[in-house]
C-alpha positions as CSV (number, residue, x, y, z in Angstrom):
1,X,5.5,19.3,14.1
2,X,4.8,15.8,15.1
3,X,7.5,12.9,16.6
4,X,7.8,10.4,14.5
5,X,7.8,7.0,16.4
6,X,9.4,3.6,15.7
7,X,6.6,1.2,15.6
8,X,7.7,-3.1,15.1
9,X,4.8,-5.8,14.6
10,X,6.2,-8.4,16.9
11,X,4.3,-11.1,14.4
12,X,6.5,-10.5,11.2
13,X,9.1,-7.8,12.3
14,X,8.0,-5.1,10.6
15,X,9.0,-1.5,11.6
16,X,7.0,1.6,10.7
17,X,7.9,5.1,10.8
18,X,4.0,6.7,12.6
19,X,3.4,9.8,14.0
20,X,1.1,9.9,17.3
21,X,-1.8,10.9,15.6
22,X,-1.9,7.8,13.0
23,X,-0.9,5.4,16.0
24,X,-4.0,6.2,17.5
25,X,-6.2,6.2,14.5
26,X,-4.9,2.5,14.1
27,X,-5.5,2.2,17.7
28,X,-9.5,3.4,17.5
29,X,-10.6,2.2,14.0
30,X,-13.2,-0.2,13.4
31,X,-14.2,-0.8,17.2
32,X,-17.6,-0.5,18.2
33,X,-19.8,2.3,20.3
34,X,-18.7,1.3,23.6
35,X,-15.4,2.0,23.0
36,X,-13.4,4.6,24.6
37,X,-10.7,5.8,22.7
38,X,-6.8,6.0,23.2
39,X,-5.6,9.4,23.1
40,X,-2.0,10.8,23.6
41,X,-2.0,10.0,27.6
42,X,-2.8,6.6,27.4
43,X,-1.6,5.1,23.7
44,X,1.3,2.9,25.0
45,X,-1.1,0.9,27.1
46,X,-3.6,0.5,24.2
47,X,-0.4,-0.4,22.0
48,X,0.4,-3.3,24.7
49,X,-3.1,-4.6,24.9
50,X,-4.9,-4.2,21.5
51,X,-2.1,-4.8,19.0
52,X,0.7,-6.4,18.0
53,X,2.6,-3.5,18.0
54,X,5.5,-1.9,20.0
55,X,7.5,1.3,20.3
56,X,11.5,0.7,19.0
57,X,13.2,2.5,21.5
58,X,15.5,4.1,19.7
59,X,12.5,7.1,18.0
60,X,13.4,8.9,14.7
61,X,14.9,12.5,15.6
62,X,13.1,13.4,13.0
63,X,10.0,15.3,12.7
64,X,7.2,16.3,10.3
65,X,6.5,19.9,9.6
């Protein structure tokens, strides 16, 4: 079962419903060789630095089976 997270673009206010594993395929797409990729200990900081995404506070209580 996954957490679903609250995720806002600060550009156009825009909240999306993402698991942990599609936050961090948004996170590593499309970068090049060099890049190390985000994983579940370190996906807040990449959120903060490479996006223009944040976490809502308030997650969903729900989860995915």
């Amino acid at each position: 079962m996954s957490k679903i997270y609250r995720i806002r673009d600060v550009e156009d206010g825009s909240v999306y419903p993402m698991t942990l594993p599609m936050i961090l395929e948004e996170l590593n797409r499309d970068r090049s060789e060099e890049w190390t990729n985000y994983d579940e200990t370190d996906w807040r900081e990449g959120l903060a630095e490479f996006t223009t995404y944040e976490v809502v506070e308030n997650e969903y209580d729900q989860t995915l089976a």
